[in-house]
VOGU-3710 file (C-alpha; in Angstrom, 3 decimals, decimal comma):
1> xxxxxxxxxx> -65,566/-34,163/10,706  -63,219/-35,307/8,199  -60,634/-37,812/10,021  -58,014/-36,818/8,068  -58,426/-33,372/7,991  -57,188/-33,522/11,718  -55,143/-35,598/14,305  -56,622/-39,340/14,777  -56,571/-39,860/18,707  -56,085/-43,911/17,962
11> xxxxxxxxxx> -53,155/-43,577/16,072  -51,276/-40,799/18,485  -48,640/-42,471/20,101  -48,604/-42,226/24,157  -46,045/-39,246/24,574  -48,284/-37,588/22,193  -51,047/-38,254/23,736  -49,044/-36,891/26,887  -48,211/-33,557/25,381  -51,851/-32,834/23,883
21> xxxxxxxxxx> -53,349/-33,280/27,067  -50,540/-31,016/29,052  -51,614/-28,053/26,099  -55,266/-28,661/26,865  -54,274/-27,618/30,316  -55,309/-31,638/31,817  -53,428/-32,936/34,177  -50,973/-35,989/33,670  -53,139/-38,622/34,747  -56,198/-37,582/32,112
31> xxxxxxxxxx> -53,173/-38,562/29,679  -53,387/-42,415/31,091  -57,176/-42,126/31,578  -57,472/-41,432/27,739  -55,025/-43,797/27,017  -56,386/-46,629/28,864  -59,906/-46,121/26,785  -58,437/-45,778/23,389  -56,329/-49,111/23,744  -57,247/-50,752/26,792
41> xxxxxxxxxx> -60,909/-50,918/26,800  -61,080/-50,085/22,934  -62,975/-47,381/23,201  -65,296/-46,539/19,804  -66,591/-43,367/20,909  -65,759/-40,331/23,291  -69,277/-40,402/24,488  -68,025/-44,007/25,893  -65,445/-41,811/28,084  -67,532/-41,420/31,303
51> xxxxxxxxxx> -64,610/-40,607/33,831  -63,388/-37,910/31,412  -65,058/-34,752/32,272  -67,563/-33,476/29,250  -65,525/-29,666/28,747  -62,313/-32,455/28,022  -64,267/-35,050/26,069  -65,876/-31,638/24,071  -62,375/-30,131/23,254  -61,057/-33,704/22,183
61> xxxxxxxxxx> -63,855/-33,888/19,677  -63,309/-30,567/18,287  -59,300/-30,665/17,603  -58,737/-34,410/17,416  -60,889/-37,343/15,590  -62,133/-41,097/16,741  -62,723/-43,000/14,107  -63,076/-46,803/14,881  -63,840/-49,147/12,189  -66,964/-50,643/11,128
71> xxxxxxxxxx> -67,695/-54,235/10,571  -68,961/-54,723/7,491  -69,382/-58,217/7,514  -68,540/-61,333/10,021  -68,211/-65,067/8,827  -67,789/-68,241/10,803  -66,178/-71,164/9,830  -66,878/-75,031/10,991  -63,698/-75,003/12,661  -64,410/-71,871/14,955
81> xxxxxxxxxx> -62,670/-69,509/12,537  -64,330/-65,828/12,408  -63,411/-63,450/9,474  -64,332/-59,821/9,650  -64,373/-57,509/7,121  -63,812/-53,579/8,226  -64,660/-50,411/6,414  -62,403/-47,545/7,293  -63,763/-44,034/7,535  -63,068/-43,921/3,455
91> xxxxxxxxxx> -64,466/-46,549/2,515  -61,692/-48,976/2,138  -62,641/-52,672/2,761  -59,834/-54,521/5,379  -59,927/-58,154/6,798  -59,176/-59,465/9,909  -59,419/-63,441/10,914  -59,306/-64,839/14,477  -57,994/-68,578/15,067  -58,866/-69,898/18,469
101> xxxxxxxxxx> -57,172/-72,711/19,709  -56,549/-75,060/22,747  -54,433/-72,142/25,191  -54,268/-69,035/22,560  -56,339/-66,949/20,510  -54,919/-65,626/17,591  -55,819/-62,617/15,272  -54,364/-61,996/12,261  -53,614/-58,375/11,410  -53,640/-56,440/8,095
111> xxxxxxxxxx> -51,388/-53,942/7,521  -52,260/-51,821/4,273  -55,839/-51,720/2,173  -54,231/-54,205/-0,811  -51,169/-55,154/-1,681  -48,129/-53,983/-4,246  -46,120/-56,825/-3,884  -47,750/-59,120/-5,437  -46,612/-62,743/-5,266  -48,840/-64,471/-7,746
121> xxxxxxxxxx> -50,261/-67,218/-5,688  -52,362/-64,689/-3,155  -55,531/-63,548/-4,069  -54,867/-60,219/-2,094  -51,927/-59,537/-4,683  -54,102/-59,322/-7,235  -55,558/-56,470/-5,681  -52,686/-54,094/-5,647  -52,289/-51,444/-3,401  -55,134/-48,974/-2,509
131> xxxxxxxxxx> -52,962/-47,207/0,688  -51,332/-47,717/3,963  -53,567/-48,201/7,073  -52,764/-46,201/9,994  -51,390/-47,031/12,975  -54,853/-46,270/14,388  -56,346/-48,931/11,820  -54,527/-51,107/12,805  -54,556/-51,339/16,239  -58,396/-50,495/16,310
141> xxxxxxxxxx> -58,829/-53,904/14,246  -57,501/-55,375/17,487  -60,120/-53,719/20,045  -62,801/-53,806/17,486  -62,042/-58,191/17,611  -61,329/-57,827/21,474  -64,978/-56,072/22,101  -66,571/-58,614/19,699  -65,262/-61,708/20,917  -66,060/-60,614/24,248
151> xxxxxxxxxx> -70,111/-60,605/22,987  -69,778/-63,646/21,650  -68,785/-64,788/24,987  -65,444/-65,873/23,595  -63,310/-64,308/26,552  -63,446/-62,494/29,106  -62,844/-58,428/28,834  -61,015/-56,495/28,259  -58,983/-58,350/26,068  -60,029/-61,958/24,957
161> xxxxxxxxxx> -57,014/-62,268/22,404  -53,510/-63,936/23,463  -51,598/-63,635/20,476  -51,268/-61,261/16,992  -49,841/-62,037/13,716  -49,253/-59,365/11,185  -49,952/-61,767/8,063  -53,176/-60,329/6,494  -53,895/-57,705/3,393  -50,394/-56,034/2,884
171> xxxxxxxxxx> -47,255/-56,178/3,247  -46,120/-54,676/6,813  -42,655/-53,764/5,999  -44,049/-51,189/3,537  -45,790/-49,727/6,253  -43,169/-49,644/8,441  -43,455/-46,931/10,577  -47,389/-47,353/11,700  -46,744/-50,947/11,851  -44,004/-49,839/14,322
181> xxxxxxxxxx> -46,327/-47,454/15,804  -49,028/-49,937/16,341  -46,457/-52,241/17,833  -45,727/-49,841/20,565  -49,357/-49,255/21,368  -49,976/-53,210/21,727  -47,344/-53,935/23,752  -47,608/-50,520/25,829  -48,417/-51,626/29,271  -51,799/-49,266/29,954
191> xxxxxxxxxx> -52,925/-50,593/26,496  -54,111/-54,181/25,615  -49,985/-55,289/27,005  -49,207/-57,848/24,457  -46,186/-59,997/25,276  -43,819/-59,324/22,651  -43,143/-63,113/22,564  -46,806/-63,537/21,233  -46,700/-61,413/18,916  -45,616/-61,759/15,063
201> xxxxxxxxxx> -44,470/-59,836/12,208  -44,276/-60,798/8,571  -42,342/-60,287/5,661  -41,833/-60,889/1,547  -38,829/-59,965/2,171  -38,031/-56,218/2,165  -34,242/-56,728/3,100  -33,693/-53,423/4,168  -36,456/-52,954/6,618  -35,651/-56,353/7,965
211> xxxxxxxxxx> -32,446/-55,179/9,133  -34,002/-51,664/10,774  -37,067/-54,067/11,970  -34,944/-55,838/13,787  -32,886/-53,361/15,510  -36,135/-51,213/16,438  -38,115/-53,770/17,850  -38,685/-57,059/20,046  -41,408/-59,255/18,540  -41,262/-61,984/16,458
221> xxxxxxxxxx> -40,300/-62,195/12,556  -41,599/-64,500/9,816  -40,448/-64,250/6,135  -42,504/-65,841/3,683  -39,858/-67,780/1,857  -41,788/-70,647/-0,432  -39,308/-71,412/-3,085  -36,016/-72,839/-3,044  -34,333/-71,164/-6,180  -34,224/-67,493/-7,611
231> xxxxxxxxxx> -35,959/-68,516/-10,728  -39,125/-70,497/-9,227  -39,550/-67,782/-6,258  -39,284/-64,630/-8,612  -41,960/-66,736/-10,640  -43,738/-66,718/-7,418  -42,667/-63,246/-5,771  -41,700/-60,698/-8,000  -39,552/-59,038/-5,622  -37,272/-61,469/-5,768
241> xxxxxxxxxx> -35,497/-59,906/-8,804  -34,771/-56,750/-6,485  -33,886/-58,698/-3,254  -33,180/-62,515/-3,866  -32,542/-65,510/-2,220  -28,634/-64,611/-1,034  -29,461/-61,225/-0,177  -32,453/-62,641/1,882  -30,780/-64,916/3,553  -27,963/-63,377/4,693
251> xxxxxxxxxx> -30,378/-60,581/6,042  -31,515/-63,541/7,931  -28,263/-64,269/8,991  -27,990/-60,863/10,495  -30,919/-60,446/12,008  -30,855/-59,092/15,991  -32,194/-62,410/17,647  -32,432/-60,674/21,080  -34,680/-61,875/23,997  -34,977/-65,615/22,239
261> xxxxxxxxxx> -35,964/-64,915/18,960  -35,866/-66,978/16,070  -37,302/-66,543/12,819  -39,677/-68,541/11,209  -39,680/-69,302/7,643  -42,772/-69,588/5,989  -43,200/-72,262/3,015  -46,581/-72,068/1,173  -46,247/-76,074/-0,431  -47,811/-75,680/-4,161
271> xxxxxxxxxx> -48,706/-78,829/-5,751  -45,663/-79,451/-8,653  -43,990/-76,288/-8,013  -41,951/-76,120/-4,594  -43,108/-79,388/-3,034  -40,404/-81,854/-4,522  -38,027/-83,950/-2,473  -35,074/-81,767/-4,201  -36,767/-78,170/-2,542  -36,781/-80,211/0,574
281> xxxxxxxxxx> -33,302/-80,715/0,182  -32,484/-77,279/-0,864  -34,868/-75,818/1,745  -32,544/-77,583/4,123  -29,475/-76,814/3,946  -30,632/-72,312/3,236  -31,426/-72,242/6,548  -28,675/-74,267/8,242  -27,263/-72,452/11,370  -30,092/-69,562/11,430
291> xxxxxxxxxx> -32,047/-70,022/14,536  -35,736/-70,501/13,060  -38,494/-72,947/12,332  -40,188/-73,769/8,756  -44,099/-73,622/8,949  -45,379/-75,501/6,392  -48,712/-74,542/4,405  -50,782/-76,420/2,322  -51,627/-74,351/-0,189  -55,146/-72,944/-0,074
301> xxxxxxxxxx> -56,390/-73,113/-3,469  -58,228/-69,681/-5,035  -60,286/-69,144/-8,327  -57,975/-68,039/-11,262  -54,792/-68,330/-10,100  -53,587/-71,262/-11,655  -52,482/-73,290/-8,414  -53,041/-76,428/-6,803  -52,710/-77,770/-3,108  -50,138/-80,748/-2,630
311> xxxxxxxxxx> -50,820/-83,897/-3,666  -51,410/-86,687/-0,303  -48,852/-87,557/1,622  -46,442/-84,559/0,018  -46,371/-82,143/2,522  -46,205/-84,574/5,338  -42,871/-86,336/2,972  -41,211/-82,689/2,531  -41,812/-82,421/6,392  -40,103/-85,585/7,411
321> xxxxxxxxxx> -36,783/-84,750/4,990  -36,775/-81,419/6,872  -36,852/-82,760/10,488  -34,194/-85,477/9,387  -31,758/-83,130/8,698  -32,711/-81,122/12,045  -34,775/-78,777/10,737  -37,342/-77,621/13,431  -40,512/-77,890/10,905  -44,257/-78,436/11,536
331> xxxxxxxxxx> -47,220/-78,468/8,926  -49,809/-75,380/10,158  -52,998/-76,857/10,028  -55,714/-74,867/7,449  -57,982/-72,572/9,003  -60,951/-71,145/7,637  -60,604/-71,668/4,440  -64,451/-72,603/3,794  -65,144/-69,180/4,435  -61,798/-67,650/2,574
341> xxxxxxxxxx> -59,787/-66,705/5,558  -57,001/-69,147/5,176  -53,409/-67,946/4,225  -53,573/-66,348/0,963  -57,409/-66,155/1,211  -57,530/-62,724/1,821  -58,941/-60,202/-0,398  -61,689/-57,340/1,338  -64,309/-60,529/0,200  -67,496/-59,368/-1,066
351> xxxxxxxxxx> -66,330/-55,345/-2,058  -65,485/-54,213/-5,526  -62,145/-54,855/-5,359  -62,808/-58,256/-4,954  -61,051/-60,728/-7,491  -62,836/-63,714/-7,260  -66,312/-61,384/-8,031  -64,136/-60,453/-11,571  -63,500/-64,081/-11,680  -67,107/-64,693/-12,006
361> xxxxxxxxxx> -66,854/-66,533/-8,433  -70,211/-66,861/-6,294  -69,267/-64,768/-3,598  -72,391/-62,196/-2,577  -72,122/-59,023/-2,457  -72,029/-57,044/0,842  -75,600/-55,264/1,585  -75,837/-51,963/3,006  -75,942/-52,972/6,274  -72,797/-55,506/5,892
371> xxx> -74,841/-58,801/5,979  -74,646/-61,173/2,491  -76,800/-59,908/0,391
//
């Protein structure tokens, strides 16, 4: 069965999952039963389903489709990192990179196959944009890490993970409403019940969607800032010429910071371009009176781009002018980048939209079964 050809259970949101089950003739609590599976236990098949009767599980399959994702390849880092790579039911290549951690485990999300906003310092901007995931796609990354980590013997099931950033392939703004979507299935309380205080969203800065982002939801925001004038960030981030620095800011400014929020600002440090004592400075006094913090990050240096990391000693200077003019600021600490998972790092790794493979880089190619080849 073609998945798109009919409705994807996974990305159905729970009134709809509600109302199909009421036309099907089920009572209300099949609805939660169903429910529970799909997002809950992260269920990969209907055949896994054993409390649904078959006549139910039968009708699902033939009006509704469950496609979860496949791992197509896992990598492991020295520092405990994992990297998977996912195929979707057409063939589209998606990463997804957990970060465990003394009291959290973190995954970091992808929003959309690509990316079309391409800030010229990310290897998954040089991709551009293939499509959107789902809302299904991208909450199924989440159960297919949950059931994974819970072989691996990292956690305990259901639901090993603690905390979810949106800051892999794609921009999630652009894919605002299954982002939104996906949101309401994490948090949902018969699904894996995120607390929306560990859970992140980021941002290039679509200025429009910040605004609506914030007013529809209650997680957390980050806006990945890294420049401290117009003319070195739309060097950096092309979208800058439609929505810069003033226009950001004050969006910023705006921003609903209900239930505790604060924003973080995001500040990718690259070596002789936004790392000076004078961006410090600047950096500074833009975000003077907006509750947020500054994460800091080195710059993770890719094949072809033209980029280098900090020099010594920089990133810890720029950190010290920051905190000196009370500016809540810490350096994130590199993660995974042996294995290309690190911030920026990102780029469906081994498949033929793979950069670094144009590049002429010594990355293998993914074998049938997903293992290096």
């Amino acid at each position: 069965m073609d998945p798109g050809k009919v409705p994807d259970l996974r990305s159905l949101p729970r009134a709809e999952i509600d109302r199909l089950l009421a036309r099907l003739g089920e009572k209300p609590y099949r609805a939660r039963q169903l429910f529970r599976w799909l997002h809950q236990k992260g269920a990969a098949s209907l055949d896994e389903m054993s409390d649904l009767p078959a006549t139910l599980r039968a009708r699902l399959a033939a009006e509704t489709s469950l496609a979860a994702l496949e791992r197509a390849e896992e990598r492991r880092s020295t520092d405990g990192t994992i990297k998977w790579t996912w195929r979707t039911h057409d063939g589209k290549l998606i990463e997804s990179v957990y970060m465990p951690e003394p009291g959290r485990k973190t995954l970091c999300v992808s929003t959309q196959a690509g990316c079309a906003v391409g800030c010229t310092f990310c290897m998954t901007g040089t991709m551009g944009l293939s499509r959107n995931l789902s809302s299904g796609e991208i909450v199924d990354q989440v159960s297919r890490a949950n059931r994974r980590l819970v072989e691996l013997g990292e956690g305990a099931a259901p639901r090993p993970l603690t905390n979810l950033v949106f800051m892999g392939m794609g921009e999630p703004l652009h894919n605002f409403d299954a982002v939104k979507a996906a949101l309401d299935v994490l948090l949902a309380e018969d699904g894996p019940n995120f607390s929306n205080r560990h859970v992140t969203v980021s941002t290039s800065g679509i200025v429009p969607e910040m605004r609506r982002f914030g007013e529809e939801t209650d997680v957390k925001l980050a806006v990945s800032l890294n420049a401290t004038t117009d003319e070195v960030r739309t060097a950096l981030m092309p979208l800058n010429r439609r929505w810069p620095l003033r226009e950001l800011l004050a969006a910023c400014r705006e921003f609903p910071m209900k239930k505790g929020r604060r924003i973080t600002f995001e500040y990718v440090m690259l070596g002789g371009v936004n790392d000076a004592d004078a961006d410090a400075i600047r950096l500074s006094r833009m975000v003077k009176g907006i509750p947020a913090k500054v994460n800091l990050i080195p710059y993770n240096e890719n094949p072809g781009l033209g980029f280098r990391a900090p020099a010594p000693g920089r990133v810890e200077a720029f950190r010290d002018i920051l905190l000196s003019a009370n500016v809540t600021a810490v350096v994130r600490r590199n993660r995974g980048s042996d294995i290309a998972a690190a911030c920026g790092q990102l780029a469906a790794e081994g498949g033929p939209g793979d950069p670094r493979r144009r590049a002429g880089g010594s990355t293998p190619p993914l074998t049938e079964n997903g293992s290096a080849g």
